[in-house]
C-alpha positions as CSV (number, residue, x, y, z in Angstrom):
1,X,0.0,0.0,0.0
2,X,3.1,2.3,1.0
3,X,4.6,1.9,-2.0
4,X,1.2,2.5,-4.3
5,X,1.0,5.5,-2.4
6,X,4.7,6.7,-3.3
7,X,4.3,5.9,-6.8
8,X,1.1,7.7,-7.4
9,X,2.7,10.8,-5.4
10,X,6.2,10.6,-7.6
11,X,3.7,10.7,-10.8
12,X,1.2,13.6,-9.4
13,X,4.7,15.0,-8.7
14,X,6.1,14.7,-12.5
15,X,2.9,15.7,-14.0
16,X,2.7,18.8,-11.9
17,X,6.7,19.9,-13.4
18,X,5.5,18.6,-16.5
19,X,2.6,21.2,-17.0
20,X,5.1,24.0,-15.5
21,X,7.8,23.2,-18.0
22,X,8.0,26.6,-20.1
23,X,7.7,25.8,-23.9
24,X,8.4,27.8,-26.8
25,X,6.0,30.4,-28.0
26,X,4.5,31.0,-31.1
27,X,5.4,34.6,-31.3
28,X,7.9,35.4,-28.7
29,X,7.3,38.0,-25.9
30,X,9.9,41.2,-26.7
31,X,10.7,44.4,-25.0
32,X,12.5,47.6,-26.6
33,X,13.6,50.3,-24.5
34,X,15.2,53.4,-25.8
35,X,16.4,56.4,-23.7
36,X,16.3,59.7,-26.0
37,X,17.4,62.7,-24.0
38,X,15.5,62.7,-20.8
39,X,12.3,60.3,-22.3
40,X,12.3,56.9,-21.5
41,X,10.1,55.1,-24.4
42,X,9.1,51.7,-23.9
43,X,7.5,49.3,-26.3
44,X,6.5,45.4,-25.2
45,X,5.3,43.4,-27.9
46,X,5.1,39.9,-29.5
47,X,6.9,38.4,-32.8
48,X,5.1,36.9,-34.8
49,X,6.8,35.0,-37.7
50,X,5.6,34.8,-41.3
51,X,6.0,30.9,-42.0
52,X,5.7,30.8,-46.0
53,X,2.5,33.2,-45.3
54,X,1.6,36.4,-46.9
55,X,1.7,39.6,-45.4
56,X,1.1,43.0,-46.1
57,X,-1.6,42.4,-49.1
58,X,-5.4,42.7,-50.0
59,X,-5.2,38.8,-49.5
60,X,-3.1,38.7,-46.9
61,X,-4.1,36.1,-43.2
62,X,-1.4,38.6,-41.9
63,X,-1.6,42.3,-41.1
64,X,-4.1,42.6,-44.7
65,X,-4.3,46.7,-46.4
66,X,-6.7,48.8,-45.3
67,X,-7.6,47.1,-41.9
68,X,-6.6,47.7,-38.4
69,X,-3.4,45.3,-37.1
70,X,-2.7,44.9,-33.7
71,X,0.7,45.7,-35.1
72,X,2.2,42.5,-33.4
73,X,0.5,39.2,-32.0
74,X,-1.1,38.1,-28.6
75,X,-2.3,40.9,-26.8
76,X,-2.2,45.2,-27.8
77,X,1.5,46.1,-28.5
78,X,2.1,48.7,-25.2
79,X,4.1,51.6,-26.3
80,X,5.0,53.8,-23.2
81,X,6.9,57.2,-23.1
82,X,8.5,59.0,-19.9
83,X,7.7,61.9,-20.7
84,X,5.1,64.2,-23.2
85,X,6.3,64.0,-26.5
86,X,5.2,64.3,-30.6
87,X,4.4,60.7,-32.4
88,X,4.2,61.8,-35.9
89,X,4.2,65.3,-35.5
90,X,1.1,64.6,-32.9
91,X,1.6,65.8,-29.7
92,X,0.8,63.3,-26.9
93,X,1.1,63.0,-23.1
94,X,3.0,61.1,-21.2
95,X,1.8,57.4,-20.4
96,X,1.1,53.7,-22.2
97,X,-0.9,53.3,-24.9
98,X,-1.9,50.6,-27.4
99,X,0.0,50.6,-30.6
100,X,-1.9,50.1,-33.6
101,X,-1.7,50.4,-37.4
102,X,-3.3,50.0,-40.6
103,X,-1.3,48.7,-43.6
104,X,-1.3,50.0,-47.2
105,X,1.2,49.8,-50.0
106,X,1.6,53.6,-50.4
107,X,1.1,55.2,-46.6
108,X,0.6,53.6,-43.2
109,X,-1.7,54.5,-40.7
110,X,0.2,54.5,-37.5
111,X,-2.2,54.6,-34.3
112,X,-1.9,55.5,-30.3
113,X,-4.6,54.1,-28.7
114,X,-5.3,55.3,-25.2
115,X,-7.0,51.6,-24.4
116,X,-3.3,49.5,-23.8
117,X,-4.8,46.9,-22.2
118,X,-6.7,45.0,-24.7
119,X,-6.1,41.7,-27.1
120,X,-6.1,41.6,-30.9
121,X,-8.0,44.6,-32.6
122,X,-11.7,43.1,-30.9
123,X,-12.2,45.9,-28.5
124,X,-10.8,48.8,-30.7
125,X,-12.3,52.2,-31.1
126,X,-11.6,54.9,-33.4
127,X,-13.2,57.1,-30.7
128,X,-10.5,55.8,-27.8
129,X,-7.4,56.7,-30.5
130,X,-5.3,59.8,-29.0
131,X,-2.8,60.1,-32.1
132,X,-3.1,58.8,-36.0
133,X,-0.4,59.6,-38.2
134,X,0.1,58.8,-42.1
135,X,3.5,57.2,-42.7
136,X,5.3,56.3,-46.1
137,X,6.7,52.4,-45.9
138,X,10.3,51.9,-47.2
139,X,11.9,48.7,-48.6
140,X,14.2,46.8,-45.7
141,X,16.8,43.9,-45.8
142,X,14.1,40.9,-45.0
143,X,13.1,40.1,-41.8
144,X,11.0,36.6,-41.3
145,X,10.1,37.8,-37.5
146,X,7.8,41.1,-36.6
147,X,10.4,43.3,-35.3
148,X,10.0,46.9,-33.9
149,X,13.2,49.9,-33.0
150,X,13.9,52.3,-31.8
151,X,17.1,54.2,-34.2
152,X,18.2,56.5,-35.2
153,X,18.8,58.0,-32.2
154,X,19.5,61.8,-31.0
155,X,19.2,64.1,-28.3
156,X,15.5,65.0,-29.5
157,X,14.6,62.7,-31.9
158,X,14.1,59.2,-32.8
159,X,12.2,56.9,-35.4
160,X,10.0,54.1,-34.5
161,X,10.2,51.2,-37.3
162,X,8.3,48.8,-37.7
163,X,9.7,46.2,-39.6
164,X,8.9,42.7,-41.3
165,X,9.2,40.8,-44.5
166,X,11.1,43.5,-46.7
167,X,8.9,46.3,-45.0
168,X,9.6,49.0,-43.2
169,X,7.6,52.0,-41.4
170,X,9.1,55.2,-39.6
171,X,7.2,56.7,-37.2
172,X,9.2,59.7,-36.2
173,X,9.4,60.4,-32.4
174,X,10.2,63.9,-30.9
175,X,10.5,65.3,-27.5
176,X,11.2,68.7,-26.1
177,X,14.4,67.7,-24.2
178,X,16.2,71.4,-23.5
179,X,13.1,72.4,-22.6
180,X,12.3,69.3,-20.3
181,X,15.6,69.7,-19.0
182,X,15.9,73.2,-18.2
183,X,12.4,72.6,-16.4
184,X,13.6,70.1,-13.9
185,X,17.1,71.5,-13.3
186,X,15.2,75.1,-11.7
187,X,13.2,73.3,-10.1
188,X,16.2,70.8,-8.1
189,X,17.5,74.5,-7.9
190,X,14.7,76.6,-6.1
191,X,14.1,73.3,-4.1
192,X,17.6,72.4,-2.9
193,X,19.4,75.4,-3.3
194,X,22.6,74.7,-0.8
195,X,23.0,71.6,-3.0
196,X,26.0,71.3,-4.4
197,X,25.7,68.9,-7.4
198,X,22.3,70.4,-8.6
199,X,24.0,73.4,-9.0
200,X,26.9,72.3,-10.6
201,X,25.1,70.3,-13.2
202,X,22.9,73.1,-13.9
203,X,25.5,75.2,-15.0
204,X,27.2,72.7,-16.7
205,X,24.1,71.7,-18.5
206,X,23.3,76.2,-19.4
207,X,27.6,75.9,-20.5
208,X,27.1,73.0,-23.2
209,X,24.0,74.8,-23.9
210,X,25.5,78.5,-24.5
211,X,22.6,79.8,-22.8
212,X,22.2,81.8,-20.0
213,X,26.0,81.6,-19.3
214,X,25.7,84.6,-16.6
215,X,23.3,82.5,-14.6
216,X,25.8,79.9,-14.9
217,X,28.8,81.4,-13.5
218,X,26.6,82.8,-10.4
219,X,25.3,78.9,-10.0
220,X,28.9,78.0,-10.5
221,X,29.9,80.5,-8.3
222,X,27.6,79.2,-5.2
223,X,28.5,75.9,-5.7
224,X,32.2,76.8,-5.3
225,X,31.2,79.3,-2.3
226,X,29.4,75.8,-0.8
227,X,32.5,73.5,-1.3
228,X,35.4,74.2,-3.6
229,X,35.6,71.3,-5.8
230,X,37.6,70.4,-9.2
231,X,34.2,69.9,-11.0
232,X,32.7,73.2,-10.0
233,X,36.2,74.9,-10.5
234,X,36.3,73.7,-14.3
235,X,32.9,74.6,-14.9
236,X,33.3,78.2,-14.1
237,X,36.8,78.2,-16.1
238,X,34.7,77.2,-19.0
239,X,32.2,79.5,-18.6
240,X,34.6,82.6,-18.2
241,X,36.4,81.0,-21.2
242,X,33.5,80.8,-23.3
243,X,32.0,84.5,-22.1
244,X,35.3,85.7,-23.7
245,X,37.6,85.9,-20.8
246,X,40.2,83.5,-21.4
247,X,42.7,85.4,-18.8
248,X,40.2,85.0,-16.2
249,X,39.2,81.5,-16.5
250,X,43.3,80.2,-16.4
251,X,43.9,80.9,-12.8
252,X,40.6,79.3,-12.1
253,X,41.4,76.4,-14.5
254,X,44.8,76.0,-12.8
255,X,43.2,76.1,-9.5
256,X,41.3,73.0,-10.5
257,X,43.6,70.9,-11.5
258,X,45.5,71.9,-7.9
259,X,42.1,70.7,-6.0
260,X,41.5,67.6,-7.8
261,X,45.5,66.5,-7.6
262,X,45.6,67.3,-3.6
263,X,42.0,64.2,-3.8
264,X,41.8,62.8,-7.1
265,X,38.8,60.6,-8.5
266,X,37.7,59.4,-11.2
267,X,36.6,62.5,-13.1
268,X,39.6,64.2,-12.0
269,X,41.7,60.9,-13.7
270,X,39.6,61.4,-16.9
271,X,39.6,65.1,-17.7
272,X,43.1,66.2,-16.5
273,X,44.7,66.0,-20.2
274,X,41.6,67.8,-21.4
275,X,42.0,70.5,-18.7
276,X,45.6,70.8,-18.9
277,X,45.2,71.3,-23.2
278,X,42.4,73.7,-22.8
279,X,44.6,76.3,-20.1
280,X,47.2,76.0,-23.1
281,X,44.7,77.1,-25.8
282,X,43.2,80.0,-23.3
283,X,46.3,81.1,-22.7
284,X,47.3,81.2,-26.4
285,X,43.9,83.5,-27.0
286,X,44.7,85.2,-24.2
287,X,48.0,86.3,-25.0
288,X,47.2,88.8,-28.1
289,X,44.8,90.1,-26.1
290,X,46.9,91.2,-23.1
291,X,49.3,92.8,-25.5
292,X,47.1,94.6,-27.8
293,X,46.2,96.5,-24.4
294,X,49.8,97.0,-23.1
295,X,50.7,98.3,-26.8
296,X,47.1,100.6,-25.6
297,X,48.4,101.7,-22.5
298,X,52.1,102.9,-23.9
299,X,50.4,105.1,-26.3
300,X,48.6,106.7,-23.8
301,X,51.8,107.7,-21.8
């Protein structure tokens, strides 16, 4: 009886791992994530393959012209962004959305669907779409698998492509990054004002900028009143550098390098050449300078 009892326990046992053993899926699960600027966009979908089947035609079992696709397999591709941003010249908040599209040989319809949470196209509306844009399809090296990217990537701007058999559409992506950024650095500012690093990477950010480069030397300024630094030392050197006062910014330049030799880090390490080249090029721009206004003052006497 004991050892009925094992056996049918060591078989409920095997059957139970067998049902949990993970098998392949049709269309495998994917996830693309793509940082551009300060936006995080997000996009989970599913793969589906095209087998020896037609896609992309009037006759097509796959994605056919003129009717909505899911734009993927399984449930409602999910495209998320960070942060507000344009899809198509469309300007759309922040949040997940369903991704949908309808096919055609000489412009897409690419769709954001504020419904994310839904399977196939069975539960679409129109009336629930938050952006629709018309996109021209290009030719593409073949692809057997759905696939969707994020590239070519900038600061700014993006495309979304989506991608399969020898077709490919780009949605292009844009978000208001300086504007983002500028946004949440005075706001870190006006709420921790004493903090160092908030005010150091705020100037920093105005310097690569070019904007606003007074504000920058006062923020750079405070920092270095708040703890005298080699990060906050080089920013102000290139500030006064790039304000066209390359004899100021070399004593402050030089001072830097002193700072971050007497506790050196990594970012000291990493931009000493760079610091010492740029004192070298001040001080060449600075030398004409200084004698066009001694060759000044001996005139005057």
């Amino acid at each position: 009886m004991k050892k009925y009892l094992l056996s049918m326990s060591l078989a409920a046992l095997m059957a139970t791992a067998s049902v949990a053993q993970r098998v392949p899926a049709a269309s495998p699960a994917a996830t693309v994530m793509q940082t551009v600027g300060v936006t995080d966009f997000t996009v989970q979908y599913s793969r589906p393959f095209i087998k020896g089947r037609k896609v992309f035609a009037n006759s097509s079992a796959l994605a056919p012209y003129d009717q909505v696709w899911r734009t993927g397999a399984n449930m409602a591709t999910v495209f998320e962004s960070s942060t507000e941003f344009t899809f198509g010249g469309k300007k759309v908040p922040a949040g997940k959305y369903a991704l949908f599209s309808i096919p055609n040989g000489s412009a897409w319809t690419v769709i954001l669907n504020k419904n994310f949470n839904q399977g196939g196209t069975d539960n679409y509306k129109e009336s629930e779409d938050v952006a629709r844009t018309m996109v021209v399809p290009t030719s593409n090296e073949y692809n057997e698998a759905f696939k969707i990217e994020i590239q070519p990537v900038t600061d700014s701007t993006a495309f979304l492509n989506l991608s399969w058999s020898s077709v490919n559409v780009p949605v292009p992506l844009t978000v208001s990054t300086e504007s983002l950024t500028l946004t949440a650095l005075n706001k870190a500012v006006a709420e921790k004002p004493e903090d160092v690093a908030t005010l150091q990477s705020t100037a920093g950010y105005l310097l690569s900028k070019g904007k606003d480069l007074q504000v920058a030397l006062s923020l750079a300024d405070k920092a270095i009143g708040l703890k005298e630094s080699f990060g906050a030392l080089w920013t102000k050197a290139q500030i006064l550098n790039k304000l066209g006062k390359p004899a100021e910014a070399i004593p402050v330049a030089q001072k830097a390098l002193a700072v971050g030799a007497a506790n050196p880090d990594g970012a000291y390490n990493f931009y000493k050449p760079q610091v010492e080249k740029a004192i070298a090029d001040m001080q060449a721009k600075a030398a004409p300078v200084k004698e066009a206004a001694s060759t000044v003052k001996k005139k005057k006497k």
